[in-house]
C-alpha positions in Angstrom: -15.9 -3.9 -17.0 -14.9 -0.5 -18.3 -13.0 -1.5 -20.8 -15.2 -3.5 -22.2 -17.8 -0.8 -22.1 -15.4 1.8 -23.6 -15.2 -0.8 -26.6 -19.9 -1.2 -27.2 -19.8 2.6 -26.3 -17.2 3.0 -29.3 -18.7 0.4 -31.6 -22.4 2.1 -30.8 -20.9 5.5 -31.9 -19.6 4.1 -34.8 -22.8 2.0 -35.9 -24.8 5.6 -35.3 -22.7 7.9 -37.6 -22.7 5.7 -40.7 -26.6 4.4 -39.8 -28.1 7.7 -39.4 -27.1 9.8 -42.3 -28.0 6.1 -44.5 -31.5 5.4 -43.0 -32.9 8.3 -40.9 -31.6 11.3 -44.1 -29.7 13.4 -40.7 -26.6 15.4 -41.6 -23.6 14.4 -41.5 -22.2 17.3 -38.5 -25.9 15.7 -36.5 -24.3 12.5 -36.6 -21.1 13.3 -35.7 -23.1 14.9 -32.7 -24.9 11.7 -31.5 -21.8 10.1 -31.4 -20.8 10.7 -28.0 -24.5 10.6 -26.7 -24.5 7.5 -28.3 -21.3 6.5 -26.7 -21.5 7.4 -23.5 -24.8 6.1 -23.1 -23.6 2.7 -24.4 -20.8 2.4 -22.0 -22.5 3.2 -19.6 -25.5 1.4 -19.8 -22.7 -2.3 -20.5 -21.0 -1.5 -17.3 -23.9 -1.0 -15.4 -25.6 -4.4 -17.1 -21.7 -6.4 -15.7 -22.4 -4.8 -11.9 -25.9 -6.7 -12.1 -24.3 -9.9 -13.6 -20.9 -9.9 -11.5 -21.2 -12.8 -9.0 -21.8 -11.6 -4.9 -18.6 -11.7 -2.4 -16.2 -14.7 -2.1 -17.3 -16.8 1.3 -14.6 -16.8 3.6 -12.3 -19.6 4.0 -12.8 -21.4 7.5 -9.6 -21.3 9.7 -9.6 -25.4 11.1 -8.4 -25.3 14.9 -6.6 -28.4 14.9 -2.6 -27.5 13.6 
């Protein structure tokens, strides 16, 4: 799960410094700001999305009494 939250909290921060200077006219040094906000929040906000999804705890195996 981290991993794959490290790699959308990357990708977001990537997407965000070549989007905003393009579309929303912010500096360049602004953008290279948001890019940790960005990518924090994005890995964060993946991992905690896979905790909700992840299945519950493994039933136990039942031990037979007859050997």
């Amino acid at each position: 799960m981290a991993w794959l939250g490290i790699i959308v909290g990357t990708i977001l921060g990537l997407i965000c410094v070549f989007v905003a200077p393009a579309v929303y006219g912010l500096p360049v040094w602004a953008a290279i700001m948001l890019y940790p906000l960005v990518g924090t929040f994005g890995a964060v906000l993946t991992i905690l999305i896979l905790l909700q999804l992840r299945p519950g705890p493994a039933q136990p195996v039942p031990v037979s009494r007859h050997r």
